[in-house]
C-alpha positions as CSV (number, residue, x, y, z in Angstrom):
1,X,-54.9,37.6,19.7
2,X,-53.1,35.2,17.0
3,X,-51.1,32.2,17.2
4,X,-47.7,33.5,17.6
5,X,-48.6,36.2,20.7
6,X,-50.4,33.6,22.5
7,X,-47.5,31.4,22.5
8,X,-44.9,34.4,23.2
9,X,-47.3,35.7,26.3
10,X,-47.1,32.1,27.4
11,X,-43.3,31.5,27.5
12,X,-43.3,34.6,29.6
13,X,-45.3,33.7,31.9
14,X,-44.0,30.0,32.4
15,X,-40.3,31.5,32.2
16,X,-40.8,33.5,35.2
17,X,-42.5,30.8,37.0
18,X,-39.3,28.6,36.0
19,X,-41.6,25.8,34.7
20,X,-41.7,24.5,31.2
21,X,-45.0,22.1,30.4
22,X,-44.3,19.4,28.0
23,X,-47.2,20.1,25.8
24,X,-46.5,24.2,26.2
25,X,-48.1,25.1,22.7
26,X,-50.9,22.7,22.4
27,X,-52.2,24.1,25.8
28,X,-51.6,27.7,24.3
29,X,-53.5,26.8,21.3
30,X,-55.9,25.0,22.7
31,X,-57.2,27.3,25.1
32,X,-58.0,30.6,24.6
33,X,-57.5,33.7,27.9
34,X,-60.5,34.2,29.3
35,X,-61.1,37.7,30.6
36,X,-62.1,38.8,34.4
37,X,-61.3,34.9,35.5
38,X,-60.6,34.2,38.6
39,X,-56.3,33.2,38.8
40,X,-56.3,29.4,38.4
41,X,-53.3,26.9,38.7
42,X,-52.2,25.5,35.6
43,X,-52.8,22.2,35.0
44,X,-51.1,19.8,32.3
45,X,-53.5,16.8,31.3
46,X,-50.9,13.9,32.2
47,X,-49.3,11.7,28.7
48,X,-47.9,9.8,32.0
49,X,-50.6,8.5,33.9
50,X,-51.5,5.6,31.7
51,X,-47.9,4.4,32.5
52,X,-47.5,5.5,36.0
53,X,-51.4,3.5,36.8
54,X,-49.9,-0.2,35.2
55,X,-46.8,-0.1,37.3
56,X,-49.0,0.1,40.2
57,X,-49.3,-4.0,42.1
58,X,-52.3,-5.1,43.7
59,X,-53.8,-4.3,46.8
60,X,-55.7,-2.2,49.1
61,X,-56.6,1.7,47.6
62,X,-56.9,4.1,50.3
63,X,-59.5,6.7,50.0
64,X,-59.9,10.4,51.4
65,X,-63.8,12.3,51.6
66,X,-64.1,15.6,49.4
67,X,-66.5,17.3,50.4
68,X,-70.1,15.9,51.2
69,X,-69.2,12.4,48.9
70,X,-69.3,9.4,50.8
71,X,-66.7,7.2,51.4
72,X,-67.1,3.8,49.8
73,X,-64.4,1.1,49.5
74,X,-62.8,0.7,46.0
75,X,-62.1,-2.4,44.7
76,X,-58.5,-3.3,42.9
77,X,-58.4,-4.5,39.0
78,X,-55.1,-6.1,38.8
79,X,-52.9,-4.3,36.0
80,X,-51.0,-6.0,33.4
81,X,-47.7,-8.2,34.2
82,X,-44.7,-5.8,33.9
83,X,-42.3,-6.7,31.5
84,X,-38.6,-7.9,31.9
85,X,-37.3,-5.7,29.4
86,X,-35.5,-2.7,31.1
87,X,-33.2,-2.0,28.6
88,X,-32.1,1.9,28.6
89,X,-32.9,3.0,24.9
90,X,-31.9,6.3,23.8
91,X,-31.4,8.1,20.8
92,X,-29.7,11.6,20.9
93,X,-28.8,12.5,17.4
94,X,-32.4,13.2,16.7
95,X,-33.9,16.6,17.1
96,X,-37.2,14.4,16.4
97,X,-36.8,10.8,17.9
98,X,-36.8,8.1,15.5
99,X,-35.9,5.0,17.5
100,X,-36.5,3.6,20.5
101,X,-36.5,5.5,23.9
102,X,-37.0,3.8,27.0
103,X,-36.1,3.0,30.3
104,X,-37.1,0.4,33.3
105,X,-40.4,-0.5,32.7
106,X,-41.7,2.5,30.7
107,X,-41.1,3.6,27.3
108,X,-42.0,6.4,24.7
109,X,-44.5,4.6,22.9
110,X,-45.7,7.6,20.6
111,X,-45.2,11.0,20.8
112,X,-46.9,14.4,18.4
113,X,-46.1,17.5,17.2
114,X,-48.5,20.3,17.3
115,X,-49.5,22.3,14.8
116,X,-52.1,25.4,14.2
117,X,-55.6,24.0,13.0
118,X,-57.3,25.8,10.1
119,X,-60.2,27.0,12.4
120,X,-57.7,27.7,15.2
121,X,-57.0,25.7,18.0
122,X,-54.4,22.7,17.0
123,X,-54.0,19.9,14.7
124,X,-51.8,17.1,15.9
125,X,-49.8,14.9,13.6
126,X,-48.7,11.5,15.9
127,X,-45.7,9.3,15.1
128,X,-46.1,5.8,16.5
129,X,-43.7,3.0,17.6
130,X,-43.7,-0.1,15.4
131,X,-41.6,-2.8,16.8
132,X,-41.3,-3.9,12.9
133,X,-38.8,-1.4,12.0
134,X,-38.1,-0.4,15.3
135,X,-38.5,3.1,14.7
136,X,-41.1,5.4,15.0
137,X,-43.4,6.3,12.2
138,X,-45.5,8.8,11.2
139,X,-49.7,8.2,11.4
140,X,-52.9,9.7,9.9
141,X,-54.6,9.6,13.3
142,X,-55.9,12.8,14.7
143,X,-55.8,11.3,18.1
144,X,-54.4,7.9,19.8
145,X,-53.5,6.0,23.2
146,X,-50.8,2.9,23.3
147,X,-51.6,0.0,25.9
148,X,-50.0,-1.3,28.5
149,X,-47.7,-3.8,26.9
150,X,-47.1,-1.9,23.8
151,X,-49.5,-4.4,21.7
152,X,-52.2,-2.3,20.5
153,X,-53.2,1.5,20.3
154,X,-56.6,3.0,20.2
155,X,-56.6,5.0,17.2
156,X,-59.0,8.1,16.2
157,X,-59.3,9.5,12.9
158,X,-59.9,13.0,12.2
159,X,-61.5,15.2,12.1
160,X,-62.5,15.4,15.8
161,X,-64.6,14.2,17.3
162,X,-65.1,11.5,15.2
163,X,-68.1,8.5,15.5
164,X,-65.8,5.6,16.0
165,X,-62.3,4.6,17.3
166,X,-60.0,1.3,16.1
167,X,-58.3,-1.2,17.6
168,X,-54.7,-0.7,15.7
169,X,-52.1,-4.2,16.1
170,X,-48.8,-2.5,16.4
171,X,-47.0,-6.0,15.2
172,X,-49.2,-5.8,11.8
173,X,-50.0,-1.7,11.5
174,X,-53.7,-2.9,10.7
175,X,-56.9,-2.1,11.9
176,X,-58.2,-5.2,13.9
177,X,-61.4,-3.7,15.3
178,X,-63.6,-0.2,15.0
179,X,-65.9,0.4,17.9
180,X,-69.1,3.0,17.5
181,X,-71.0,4.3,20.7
182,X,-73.3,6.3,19.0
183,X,-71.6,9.6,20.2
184,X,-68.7,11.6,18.7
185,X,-65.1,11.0,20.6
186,X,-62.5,12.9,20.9
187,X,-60.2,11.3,22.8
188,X,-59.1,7.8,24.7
189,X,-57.4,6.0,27.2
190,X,-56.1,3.0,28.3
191,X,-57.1,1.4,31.7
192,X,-54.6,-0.6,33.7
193,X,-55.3,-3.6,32.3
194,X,-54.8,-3.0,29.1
195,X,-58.4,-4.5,28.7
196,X,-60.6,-1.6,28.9
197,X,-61.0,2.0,27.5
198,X,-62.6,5.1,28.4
199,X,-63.7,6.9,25.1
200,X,-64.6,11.1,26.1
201,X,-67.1,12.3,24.1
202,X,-67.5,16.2,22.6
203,X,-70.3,17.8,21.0
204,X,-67.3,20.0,18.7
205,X,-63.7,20.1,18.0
206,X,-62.0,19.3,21.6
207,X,-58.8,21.0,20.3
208,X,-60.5,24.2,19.5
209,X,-61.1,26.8,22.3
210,X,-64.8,27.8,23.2
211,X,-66.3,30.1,25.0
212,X,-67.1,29.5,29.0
213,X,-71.2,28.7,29.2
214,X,-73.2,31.1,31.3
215,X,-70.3,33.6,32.1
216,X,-66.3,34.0,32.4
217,X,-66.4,31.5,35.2
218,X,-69.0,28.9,33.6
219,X,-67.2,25.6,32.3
220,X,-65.7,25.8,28.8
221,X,-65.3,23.1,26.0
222,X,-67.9,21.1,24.6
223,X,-67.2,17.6,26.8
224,X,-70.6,15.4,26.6
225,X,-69.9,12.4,28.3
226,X,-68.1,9.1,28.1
227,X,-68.1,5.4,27.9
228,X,-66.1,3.2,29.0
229,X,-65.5,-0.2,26.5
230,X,-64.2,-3.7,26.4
231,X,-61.4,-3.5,23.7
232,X,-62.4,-7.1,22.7
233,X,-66.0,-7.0,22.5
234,X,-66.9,-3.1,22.1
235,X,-69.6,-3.4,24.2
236,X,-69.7,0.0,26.5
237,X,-72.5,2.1,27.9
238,X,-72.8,5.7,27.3
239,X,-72.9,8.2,30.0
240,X,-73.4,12.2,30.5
241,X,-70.9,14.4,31.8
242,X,-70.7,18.1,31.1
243,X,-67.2,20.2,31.2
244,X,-66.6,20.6,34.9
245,X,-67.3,24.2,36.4
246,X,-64.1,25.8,36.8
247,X,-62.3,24.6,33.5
248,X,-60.9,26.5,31.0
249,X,-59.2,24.2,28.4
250,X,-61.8,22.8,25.4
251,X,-59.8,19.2,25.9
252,X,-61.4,17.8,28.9
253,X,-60.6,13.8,28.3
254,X,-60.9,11.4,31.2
255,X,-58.6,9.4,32.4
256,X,-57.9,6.6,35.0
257,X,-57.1,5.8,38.7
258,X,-53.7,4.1,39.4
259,X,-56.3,1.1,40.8
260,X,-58.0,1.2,37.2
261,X,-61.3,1.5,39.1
262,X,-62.3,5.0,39.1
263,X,-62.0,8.1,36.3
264,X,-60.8,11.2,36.9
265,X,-61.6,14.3,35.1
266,X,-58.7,17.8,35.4
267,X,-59.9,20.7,37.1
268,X,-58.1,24.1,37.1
269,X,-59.0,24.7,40.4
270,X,-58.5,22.7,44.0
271,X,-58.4,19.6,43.9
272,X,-56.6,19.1,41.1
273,X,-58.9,16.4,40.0
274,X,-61.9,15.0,40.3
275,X,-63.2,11.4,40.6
276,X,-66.3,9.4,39.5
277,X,-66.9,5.8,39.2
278,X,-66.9,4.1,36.2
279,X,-71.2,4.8,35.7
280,X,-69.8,8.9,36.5
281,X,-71.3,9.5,39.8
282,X,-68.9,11.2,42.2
283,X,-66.2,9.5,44.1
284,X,-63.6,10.4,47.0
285,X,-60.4,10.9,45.8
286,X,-58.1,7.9,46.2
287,X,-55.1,9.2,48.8
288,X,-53.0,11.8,47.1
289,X,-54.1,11.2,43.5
290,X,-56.2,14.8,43.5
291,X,-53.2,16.7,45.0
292,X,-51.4,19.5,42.2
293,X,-48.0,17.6,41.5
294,X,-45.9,16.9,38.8
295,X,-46.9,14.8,35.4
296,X,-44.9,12.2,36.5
297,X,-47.4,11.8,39.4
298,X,-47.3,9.2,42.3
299,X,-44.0,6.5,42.1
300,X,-45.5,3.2,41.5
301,X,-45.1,2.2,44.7
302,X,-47.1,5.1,45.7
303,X,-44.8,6.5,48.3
304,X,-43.0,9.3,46.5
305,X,-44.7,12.3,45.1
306,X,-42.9,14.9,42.7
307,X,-43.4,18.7,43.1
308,X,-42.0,21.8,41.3
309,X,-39.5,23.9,43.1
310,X,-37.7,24.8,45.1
311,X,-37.2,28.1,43.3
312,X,-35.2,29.5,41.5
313,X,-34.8,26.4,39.7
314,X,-35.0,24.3,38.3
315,X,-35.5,21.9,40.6
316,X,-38.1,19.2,41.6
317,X,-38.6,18.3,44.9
318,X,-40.0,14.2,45.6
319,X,-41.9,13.9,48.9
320,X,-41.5,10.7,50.4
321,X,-45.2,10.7,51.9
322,X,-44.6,7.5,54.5
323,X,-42.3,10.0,56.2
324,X,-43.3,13.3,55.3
325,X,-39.3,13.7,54.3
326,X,-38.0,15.0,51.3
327,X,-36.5,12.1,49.4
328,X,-34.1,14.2,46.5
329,X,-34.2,17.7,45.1
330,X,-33.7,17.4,41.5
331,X,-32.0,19.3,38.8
332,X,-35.0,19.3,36.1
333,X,-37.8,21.6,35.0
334,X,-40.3,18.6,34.9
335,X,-40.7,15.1,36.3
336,X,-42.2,13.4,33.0
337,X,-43.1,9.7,34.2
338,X,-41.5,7.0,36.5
339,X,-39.3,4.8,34.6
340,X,-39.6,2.6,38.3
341,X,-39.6,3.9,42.0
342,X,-36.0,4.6,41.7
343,X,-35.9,6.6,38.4
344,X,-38.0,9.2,35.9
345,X,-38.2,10.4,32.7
346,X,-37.6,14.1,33.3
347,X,-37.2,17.8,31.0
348,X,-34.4,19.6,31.4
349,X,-32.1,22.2,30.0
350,X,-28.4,22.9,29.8
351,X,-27.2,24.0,33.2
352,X,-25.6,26.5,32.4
353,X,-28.4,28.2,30.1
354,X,-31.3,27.4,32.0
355,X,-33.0,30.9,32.0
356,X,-34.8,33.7,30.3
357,X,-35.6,31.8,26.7
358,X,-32.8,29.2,27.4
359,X,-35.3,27.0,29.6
360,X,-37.4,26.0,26.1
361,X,-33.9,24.4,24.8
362,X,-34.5,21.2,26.9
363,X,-34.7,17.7,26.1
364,X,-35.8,14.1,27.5
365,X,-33.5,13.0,30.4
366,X,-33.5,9.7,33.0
367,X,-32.6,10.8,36.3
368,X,-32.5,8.3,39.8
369,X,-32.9,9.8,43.0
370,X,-29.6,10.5,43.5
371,X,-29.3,12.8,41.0
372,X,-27.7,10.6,38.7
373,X,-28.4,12.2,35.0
374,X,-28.5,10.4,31.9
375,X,-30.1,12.4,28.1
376,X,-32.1,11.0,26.3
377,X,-32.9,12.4,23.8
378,X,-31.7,15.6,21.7
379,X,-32.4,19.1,22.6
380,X,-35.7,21.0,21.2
381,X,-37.6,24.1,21.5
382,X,-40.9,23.7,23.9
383,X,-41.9,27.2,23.3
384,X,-42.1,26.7,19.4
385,X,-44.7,24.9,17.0
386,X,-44.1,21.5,16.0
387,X,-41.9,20.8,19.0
388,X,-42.6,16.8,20.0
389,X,-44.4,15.9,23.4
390,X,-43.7,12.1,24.5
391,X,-46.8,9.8,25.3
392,X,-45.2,7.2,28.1
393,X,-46.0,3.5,28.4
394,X,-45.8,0.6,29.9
395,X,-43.6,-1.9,27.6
């Protein structure tokens, strides 16, 4: 099947679902159908959860038992100070954004286009904030995270996976560090604190799809493990972890709790996610963050959880969970990130044209619980190559 029917069999699909993922072609070209599966949710590997997890003060984590895992207490790392810029920044006159965008205390730090790779799968090309111009700029870097604070990114080159990652100073554009673990990454993300990293490891290409092991319903991608590092020192330990059964996607990258003290790992089955602690051995879920929901994920205050629908749509529904309530039923295809516990960064279409082929004409909005609607951004074209997908910070 080529490139341009995997992408038109996907719009299909999502259009009569009524739900548009942000990153809609890399997840068509990065995973290829797999025959005789069983039907799995779709999952979309969150851009948001590095900025929803810094917004998140300190305290007690709750934790719920999966399964036979014992529960164990989890102890808090205190996450950056949040910063007293809330400017709202937008820029519509750009079908690509070129300056700022931003709002309470998150902000578009990066975002990428995809592109088809020349052994399949995709290429992405990233365009990075620099608070020098004020604008964002275009990268060689095949893969990259910003931290909390907007200081410093982690910076990959290509091609993936690749034996080291830099520490890039967004005030200078340079280099200041390059960290080797002795395995190939292929991707990286921020902890909480803005200190740490988790580096994921792959034996191939992460962004080209490969073939389950041991079956249709064997674990696919070529994940090996991961380590997490101190950005300042480099020091990290390296640690096993095969692709998860029940995975499809070849991009299986780890990410982190809101508490900054676990990793998780995406499933395409139930739960959504699953937990390890930071030397990988298996954790309970902290309350609510394994449940299917939207990118945006849990509000920083961790009360209010976005879901798609109702249908017909579009429409997202936030749960307030201290009351079991619904809080506001939204007008959007997508709850992006939490710009504060009042207000997210959201996809959404023209009203009017918000069906058949006219839900992929959407764009970047700010919308508060009340339904109060502010763009962005300008429009684009989800369901196309080369259309941008944001990566959400804390600033």
């Amino acid at each position: 099947m080529n490139t341009e029917t995997q992408i038109k069999n996907a719009c299909a699909h999502l259009s009569a679902r009524a739900h548009v993922p942000a990153d809609l072609t890399d997840r068509v070209l990065g995973a290829a159908p797999a025959p005789r599966r069983r039907v799995r949710r779709s999952l979309g590997y969150s851009l948001a959860a590095g900025a929803a997890a810094v917004l998140v003060g300190a305290g007690a984590v709750a934790v719920t038992t999966q399964g036979s895992v014992p529960k164990r207490p989890v102890q808090t790392i205190a996450p950056v100070t949040l910063s007293s810029d809330t400017s709202l920044r937008t820029d519509l006159g750009s079908t690509f954004p070129r300056h700022l965008v931003a709002a309470g205390h998150t902000a578009v730090a990066a975002y990428y286009t995809a592109h088809k790779g020349p052994s399949g799968g995709i290429r992405r090309t990233w365009y990075l904030y620099d608070p020098g111009s004020g604008t964002y700029e275009k990268t060689p870097w095949a893969y990259l995270d910003v931290a909390p604070g907007m200081h410093q990114a982690a910076v990959i080159e290509g091609p993936l996976p690749a034996p080291r990652i830099g520490i890039l100073d967004l005030a200078t554009q340079k280099v200041t560090r390059w960290i080797s673990i002795g395995q190939k990454v292929g991707g990286v993300a921020w902890a909480p604190d803005g200190r740490r990293l988790v580096l994921t490891t792959y034996a191939k290409d992460p962004d080209v799809f490969s073939p389950p092991v041991g079956g249709p319903d064997g674990p696919a991608g070529s994940r090996t493990g991961f380590a997490v590092v101190d950005s300042a020192t480099g020091r990290g330990t390296f640690h096993a972890l095969p692709p998860h059964p029940g995975t499809i996607g070849p991009r299986q990258d780890l990410g982190w709790s809101r508490s900054g003290a676990l990793l998780w790992a995406p499933t395409e089955t139930d739960p959504a996610k699953v937990f390890y602690d930071l030397n990988g051995r298996p954790q309970p879920a902290p309350a609510h963050e394994a449940d299917a929901m939207e990118e945006a994920g849990l509000s920083p205050n961790g009360r209010l959880q976005p879901k798609f629908g109702p249908k017909p749509g579009p429409a997202v529904t936030i749960k307030n969970l201290t009351t079991g309530k619904t809080a506001a039923i939204l007008p959007v295809e997508q709850a992006a990130a939490w710009a504060d516990d009042g207000q997210l960064f959201a996809i959404g279409c023209s009203v009017k044209k918000c069906t058949g082929k006219g839900e992929f004409h959407n764009r970047l909005l700010l919308v508060t619980l009340h339904g109060k609607i502010t763009p962005l951004t300008g429009y684009r074209r989800s369901d196309k190559l080369g259309s941008w997908v944001p990566l959400f910070t804390h600033r």
